[in-house]
C-alpha positions as CSV (number, residue, x, y, z in Angstrom):
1,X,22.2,7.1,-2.7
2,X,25.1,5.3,-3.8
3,X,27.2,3.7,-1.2
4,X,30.2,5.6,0.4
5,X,31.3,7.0,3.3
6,X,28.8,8.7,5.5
7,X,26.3,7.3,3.4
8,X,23.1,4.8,5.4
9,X,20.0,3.0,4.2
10,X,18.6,3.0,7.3
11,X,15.1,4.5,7.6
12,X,15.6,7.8,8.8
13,X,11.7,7.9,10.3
14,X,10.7,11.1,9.0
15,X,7.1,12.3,10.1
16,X,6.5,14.6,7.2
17,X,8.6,15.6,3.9
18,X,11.4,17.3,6.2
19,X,11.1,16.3,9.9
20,X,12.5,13.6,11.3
21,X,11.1,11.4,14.9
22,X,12.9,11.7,18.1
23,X,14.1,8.0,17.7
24,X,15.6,8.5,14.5
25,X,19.0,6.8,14.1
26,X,19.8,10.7,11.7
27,X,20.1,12.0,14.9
28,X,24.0,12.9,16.3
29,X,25.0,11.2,12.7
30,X,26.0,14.2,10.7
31,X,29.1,15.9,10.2
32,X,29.3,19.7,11.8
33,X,31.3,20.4,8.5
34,X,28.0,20.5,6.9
35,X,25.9,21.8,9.2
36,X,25.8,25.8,10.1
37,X,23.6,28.1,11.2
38,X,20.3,26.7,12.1
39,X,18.2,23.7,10.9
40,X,14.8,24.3,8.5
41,X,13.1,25.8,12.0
42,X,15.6,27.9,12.8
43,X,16.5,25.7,15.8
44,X,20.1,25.1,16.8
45,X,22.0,22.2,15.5
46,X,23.7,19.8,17.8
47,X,26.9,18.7,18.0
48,X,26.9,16.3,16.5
49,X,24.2,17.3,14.2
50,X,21.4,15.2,12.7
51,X,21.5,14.0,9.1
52,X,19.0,16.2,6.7
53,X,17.6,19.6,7.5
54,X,16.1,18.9,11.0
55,X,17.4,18.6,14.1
56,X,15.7,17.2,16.9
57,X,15.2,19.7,19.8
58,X,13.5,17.1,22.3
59,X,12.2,20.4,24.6
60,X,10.7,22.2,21.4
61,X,8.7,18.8,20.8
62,X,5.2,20.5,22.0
63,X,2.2,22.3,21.4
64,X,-0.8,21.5,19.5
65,X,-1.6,18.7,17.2
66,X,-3.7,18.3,14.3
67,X,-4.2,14.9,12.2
68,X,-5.3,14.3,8.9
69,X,-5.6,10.4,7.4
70,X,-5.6,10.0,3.3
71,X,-6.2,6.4,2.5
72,X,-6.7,5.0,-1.0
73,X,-8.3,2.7,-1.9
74,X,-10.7,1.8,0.7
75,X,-12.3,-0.6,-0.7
76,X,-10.5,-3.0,-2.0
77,X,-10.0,-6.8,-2.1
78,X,-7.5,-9.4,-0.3
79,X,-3.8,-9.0,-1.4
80,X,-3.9,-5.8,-2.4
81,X,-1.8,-2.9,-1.3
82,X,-3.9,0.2,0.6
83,X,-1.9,3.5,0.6
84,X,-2.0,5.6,3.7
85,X,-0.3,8.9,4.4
86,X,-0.4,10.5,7.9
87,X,-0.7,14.4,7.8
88,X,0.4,16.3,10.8
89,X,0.5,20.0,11.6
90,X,2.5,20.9,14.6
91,X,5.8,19.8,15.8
92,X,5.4,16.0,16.6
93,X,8.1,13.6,18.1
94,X,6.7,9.9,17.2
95,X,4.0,8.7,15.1
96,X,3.0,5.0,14.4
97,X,0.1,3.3,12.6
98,X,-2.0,0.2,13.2
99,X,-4.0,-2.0,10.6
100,X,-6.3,-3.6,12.6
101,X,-5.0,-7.1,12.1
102,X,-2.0,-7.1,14.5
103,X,0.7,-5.3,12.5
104,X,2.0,-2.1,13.1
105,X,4.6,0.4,11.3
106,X,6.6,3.4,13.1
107,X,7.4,6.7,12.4
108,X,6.2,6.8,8.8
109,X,4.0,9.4,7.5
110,X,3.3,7.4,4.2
111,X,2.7,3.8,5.0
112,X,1.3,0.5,2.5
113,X,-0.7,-2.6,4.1
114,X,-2.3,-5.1,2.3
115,X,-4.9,-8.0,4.3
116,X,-4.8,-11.3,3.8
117,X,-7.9,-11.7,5.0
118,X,-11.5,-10.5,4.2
119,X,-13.1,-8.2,6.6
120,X,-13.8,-4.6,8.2
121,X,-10.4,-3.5,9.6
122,X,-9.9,-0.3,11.4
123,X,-6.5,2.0,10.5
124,X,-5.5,4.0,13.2
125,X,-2.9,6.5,13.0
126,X,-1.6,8.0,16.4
127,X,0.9,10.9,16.9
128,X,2.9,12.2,20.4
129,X,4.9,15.1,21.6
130,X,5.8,16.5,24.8
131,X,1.8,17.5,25.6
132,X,0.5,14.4,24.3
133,X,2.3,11.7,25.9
134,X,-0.7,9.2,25.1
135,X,-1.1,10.5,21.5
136,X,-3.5,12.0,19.5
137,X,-5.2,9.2,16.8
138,X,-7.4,9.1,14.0
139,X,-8.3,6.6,11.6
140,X,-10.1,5.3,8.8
141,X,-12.0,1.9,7.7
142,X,-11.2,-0.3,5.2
143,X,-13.4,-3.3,3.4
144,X,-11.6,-6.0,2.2
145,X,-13.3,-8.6,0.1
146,X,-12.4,-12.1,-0.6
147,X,-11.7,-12.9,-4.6
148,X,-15.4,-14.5,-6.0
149,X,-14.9,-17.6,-7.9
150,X,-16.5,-16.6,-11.3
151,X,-19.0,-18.4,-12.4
152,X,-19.5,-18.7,-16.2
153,X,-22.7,-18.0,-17.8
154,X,-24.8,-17.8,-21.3
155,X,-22.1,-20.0,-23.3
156,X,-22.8,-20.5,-27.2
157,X,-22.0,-20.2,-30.2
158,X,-22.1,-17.1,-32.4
159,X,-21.3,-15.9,-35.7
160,X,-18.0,-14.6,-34.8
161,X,-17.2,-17.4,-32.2
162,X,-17.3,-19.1,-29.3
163,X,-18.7,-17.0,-26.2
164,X,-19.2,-16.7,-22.9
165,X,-19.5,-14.6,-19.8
166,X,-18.9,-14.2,-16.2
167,X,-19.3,-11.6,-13.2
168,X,-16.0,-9.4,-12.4
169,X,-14.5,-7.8,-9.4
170,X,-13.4,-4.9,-9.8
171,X,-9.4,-4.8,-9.5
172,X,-9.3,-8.3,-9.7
173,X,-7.2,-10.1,-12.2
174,X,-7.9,-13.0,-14.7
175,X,-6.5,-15.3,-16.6
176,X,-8.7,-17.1,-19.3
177,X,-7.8,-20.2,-20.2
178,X,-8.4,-23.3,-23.0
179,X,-7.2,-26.7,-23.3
180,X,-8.4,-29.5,-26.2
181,X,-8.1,-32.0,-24.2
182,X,-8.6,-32.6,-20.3
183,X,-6.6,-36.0,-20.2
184,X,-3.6,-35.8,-17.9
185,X,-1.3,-34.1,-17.9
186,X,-3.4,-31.3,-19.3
187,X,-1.8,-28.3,-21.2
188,X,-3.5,-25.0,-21.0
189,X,-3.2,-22.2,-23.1
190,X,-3.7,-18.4,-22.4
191,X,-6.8,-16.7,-24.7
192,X,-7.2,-13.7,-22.4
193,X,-5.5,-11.7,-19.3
194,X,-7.8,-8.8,-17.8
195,X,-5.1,-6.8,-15.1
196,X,-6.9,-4.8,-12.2
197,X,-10.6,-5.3,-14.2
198,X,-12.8,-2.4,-14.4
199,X,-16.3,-4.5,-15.6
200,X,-18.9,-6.0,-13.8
201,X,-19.7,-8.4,-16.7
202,X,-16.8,-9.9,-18.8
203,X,-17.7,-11.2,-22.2
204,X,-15.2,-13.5,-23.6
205,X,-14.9,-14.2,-27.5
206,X,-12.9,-17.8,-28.6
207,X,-13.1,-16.7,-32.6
208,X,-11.2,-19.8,-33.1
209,X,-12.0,-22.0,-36.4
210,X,-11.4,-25.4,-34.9
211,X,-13.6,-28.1,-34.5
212,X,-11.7,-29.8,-31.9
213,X,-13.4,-29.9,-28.1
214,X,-12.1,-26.9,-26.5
215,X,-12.3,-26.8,-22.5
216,X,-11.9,-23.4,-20.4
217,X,-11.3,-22.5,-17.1
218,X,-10.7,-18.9,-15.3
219,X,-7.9,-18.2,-13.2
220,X,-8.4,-14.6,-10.4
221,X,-6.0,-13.6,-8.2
């Protein structure tokens, strides 16, 4: 939205497309020139009333729950972003997620997390109302794997040139690199970029027609 009057860019915590949590700072900041009738549950608004379509009845926040966890990718490696989105049927008043390695988010229904770390960690995603005052949870694993250092393998020299190859992880991203000489300072040069790699063995081809001593390394992130 562009800024203005009346305008925020504060999260408004909503736990699905329309409903907003009971701590969201929407609630009492409308305008009751905009708001008649009843809200998108035919629920009364207040005065003042929330921002959006919902209003927050705190005595209406009850009955049964029902969770559903979508999480993609699962597998996946270190530094990269997991999405995870939170379905709830019922009328909810909080929600919050943990990712198993200290950090939490609240009142999201569609969260990102990325580990720095390799391991198995554990995404648990708990919801409340009035007859659940602990919550109601369910979660998901994800593997995270730490970035391989490649290891290069049956070099030589072919008709069309140079070549060599190397393991790959998938999603991981390279950088292939030359240099003609490895005194200091040394300059390298790009040959090849693979972005989020899809092949379990990478064959690289130098077709250069030098005869100069060219050095390579491989850069993953």
């Amino acid at each position: 939205m562009p800024l203005g009057v009346g305008n925020t860019n504060v999260n408004p915590q909503f736990l699905d497309y329309f409903h907003i949590a009971a701590t969201s700072p929407c609630r009492g900041a409308g305008s009751s020139q905009y708001a008649s009738g009843t809200d998108l549950d035919g629920e009364p608004w207040a005065n003042p009333p929330s921002m959006g379509c919902d209003e927050v009845i705190p005595a209406g926040l009850s009955g049964p729950l029902a969770l559903n966890l979508v999480a993609s990718p699962t597998n996946l490696l270190v530094n990269r972003y997991a999405n995870c989105w939170g379905l709830i049927t019922g009328r909810a008043s909080t929600s919050g997620w943990s990712f198993g390695d200290g950090t939490t988010d609240t009142n999201s229904w569609i969260s990102t997390h990325e580990w720095t770390n390799p391991g198995d960690y554990t995404v648990t995603f708990t919801v409340y109302n009035n007859d659940y005052p602990s919550g109601m949870a369910t979660n998901v694993v994800f593997h995270v794997e730490a970035l391989a250092v490649p290891q290069l393998q049956s070099p030589g020299v072919q008709t069309n040139g140079f070549q060599f190859q190397f393991s790959g992880q998938t999603n991981a991203n390279y950088t292939i690199q030359y240099s003609t000489n490895l005194t200091p300072p040394v300059a390298w040069q790009t040959l090849q970029t693979i972005n989020l790699n899809a092949q379990n063995v990478i064959q690289v081809v130098d077709g250069s027609g030098t005869n100069l001593a060219r050095f390579y390394r491989i850069l993953v992130q």
